[in-house]
N, CA and C atoms as an extended XYZ file, in Angstrom:
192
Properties=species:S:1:pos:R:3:atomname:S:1:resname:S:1:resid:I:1 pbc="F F F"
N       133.177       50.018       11.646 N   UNK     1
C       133.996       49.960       10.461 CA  UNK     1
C       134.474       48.531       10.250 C   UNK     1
N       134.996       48.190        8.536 N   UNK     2
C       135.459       46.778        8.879 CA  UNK     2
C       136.680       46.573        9.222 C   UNK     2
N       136.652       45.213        9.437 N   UNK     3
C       138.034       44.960       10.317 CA  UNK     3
C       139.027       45.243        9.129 C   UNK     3
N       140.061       45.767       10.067 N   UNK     4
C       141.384       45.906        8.910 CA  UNK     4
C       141.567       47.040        8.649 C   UNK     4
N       140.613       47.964        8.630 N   UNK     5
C       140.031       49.517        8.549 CA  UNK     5
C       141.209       50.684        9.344 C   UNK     5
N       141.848       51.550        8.798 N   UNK     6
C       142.660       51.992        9.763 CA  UNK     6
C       141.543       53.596       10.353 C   UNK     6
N       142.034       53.665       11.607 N   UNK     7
C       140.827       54.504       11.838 CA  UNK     7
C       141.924       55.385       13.175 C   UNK     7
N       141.391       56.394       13.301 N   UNK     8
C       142.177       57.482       14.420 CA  UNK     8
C       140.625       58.132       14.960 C   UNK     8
N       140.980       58.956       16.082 N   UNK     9
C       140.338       59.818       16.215 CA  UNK     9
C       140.738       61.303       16.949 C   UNK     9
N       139.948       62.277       17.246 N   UNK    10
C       140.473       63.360       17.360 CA  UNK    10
C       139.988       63.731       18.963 C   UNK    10
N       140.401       64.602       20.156 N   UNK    11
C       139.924       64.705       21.294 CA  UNK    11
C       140.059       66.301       21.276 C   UNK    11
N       139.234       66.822       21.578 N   UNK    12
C       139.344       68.159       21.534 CA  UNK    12
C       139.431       69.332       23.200 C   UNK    12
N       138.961       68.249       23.944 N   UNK    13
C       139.283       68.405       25.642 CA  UNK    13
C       140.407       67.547       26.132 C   UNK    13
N       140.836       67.951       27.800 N   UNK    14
C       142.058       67.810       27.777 CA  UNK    14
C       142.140       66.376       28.401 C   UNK    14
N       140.685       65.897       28.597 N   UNK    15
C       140.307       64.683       29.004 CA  UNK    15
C       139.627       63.796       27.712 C   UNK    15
N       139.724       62.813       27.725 N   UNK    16
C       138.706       61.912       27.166 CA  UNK    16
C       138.771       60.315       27.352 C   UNK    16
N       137.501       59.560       27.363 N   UNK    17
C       137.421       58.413       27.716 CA  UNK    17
C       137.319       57.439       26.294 C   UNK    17
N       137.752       56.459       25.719 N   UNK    18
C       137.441       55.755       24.468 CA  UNK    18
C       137.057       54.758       24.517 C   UNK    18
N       136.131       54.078       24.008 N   UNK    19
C       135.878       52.568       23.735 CA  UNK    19
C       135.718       52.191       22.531 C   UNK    19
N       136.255       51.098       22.542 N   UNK    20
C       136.463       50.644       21.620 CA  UNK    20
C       135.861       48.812       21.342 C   UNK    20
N       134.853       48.488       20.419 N   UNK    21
C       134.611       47.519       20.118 CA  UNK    21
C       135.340       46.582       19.510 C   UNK    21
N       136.055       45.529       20.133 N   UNK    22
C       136.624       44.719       18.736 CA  UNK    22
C       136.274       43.339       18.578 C   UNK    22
N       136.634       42.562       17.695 N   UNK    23
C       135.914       41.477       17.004 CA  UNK    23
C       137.101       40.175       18.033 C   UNK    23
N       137.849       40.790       18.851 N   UNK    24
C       139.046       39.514       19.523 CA  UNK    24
C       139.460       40.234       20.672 C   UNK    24
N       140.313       39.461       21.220 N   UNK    25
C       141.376       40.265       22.524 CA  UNK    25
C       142.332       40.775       21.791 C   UNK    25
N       142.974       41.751       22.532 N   UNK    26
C       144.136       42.627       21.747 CA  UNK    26
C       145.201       41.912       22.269 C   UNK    26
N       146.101       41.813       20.933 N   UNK    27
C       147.225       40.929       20.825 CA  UNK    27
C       148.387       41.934       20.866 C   UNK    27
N       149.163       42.393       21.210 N   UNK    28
C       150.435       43.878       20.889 CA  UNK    28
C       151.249       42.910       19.696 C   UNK    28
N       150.917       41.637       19.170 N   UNK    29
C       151.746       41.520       18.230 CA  UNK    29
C       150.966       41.853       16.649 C   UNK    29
N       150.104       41.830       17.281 N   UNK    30
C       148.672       42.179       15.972 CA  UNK    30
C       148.756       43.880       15.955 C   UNK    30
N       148.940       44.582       16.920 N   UNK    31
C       149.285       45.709       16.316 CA  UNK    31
C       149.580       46.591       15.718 C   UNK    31
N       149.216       47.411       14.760 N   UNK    32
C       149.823       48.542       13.546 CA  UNK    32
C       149.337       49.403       14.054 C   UNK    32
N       150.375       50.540       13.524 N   UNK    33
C       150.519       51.884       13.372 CA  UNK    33
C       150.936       52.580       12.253 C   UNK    33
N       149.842       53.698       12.220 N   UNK    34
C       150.584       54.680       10.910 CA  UNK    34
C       151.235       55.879       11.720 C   UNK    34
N       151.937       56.367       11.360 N   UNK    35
C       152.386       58.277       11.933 CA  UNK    35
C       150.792       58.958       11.257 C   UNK    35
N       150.885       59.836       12.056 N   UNK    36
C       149.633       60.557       11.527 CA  UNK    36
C       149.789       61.840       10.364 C   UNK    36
N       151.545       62.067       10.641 N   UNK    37
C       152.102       62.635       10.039 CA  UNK    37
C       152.908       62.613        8.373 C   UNK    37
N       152.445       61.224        8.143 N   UNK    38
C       152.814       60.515        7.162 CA  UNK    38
C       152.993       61.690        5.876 C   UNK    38
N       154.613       61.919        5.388 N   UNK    39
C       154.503       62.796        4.081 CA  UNK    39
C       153.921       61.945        2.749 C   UNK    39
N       153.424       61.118        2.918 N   UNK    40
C       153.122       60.013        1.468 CA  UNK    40
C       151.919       59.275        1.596 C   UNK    40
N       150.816       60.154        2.622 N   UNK    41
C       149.406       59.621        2.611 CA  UNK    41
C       149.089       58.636        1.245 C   UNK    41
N       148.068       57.393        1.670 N   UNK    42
C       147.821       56.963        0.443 CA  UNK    42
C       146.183       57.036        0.874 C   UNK    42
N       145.657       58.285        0.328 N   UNK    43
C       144.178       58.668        0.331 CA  UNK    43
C       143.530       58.454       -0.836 C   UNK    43
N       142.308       57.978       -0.671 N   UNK    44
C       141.548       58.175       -1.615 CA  UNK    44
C       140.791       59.566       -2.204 C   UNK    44
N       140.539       59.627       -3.562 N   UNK    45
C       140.886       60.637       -4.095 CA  UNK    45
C       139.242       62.151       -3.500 C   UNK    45
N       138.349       61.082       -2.920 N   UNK    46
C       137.494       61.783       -2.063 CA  UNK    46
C       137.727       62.534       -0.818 C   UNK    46
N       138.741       61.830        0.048 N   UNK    47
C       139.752       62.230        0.650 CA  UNK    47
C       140.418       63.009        0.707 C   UNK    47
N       141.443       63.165       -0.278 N   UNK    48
C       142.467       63.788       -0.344 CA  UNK    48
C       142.291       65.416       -0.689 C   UNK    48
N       140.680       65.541       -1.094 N   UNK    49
C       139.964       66.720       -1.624 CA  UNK    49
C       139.137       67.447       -0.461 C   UNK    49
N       139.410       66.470        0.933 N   UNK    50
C       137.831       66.700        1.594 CA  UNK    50
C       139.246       68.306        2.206 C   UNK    50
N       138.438       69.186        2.949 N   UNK    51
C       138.949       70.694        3.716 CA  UNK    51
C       139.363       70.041        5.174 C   UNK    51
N       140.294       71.078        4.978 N   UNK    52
C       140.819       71.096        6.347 CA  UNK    52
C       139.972       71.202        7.289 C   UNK    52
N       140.223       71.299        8.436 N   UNK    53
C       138.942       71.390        9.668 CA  UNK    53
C       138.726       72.704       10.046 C   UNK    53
N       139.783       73.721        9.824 N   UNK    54
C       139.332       75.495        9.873 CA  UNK    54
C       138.421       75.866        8.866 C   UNK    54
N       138.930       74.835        7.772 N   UNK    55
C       137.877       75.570        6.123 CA  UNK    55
C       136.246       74.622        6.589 C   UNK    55
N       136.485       73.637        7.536 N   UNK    56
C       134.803       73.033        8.097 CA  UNK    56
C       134.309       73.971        8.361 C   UNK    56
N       134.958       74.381        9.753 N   UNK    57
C       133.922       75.158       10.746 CA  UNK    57
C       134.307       76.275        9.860 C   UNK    57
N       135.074       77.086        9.296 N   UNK    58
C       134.746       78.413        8.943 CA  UNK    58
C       133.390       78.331        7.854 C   UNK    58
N       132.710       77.555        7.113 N   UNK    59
C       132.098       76.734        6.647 CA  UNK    59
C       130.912       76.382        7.272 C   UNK    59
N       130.845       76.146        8.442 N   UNK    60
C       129.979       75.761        9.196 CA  UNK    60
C       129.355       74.111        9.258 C   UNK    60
N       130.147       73.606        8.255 N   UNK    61
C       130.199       72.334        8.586 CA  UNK    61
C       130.178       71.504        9.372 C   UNK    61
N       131.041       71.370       10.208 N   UNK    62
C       131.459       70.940       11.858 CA  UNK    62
C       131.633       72.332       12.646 C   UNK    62
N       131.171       72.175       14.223 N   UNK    63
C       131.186       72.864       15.151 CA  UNK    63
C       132.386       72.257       16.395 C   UNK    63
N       133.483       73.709       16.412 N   UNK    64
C       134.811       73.087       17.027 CA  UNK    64
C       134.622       73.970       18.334 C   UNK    64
């Protein structure tokens, strides 16, 4: 993704390992965070339309 890109991901076991590629050394002053919980998402409007992840897999979309 490009840099600047805000990006999460999801772990569905009670373990998981991540790597992560980046373009520098990690600075903790370069750091951001969103809540994931955010009441005032600013999604794009493809986004903001895509289904929940029960309406995926009930769907068969993704396999959970």
């Amino acid at each position: 993704m490009p840099v600047g890109f805000v990006h999460g991901f999801l772990t569905l076991s009670e373990q998981a390992e991540v790597h992560d590629k980046t373009s520098g050394f990690w600075s903790k002053s370069c750091e951001r965070m969103l809540r994931w919980d955010d009441p005032e998402p600013m999604l794009a409007e493809k986004d903001a339309s895509a289904p929940l992840l029960a309406e995926a897999v009930a769907a068969g979309e993704v396999f959970a």
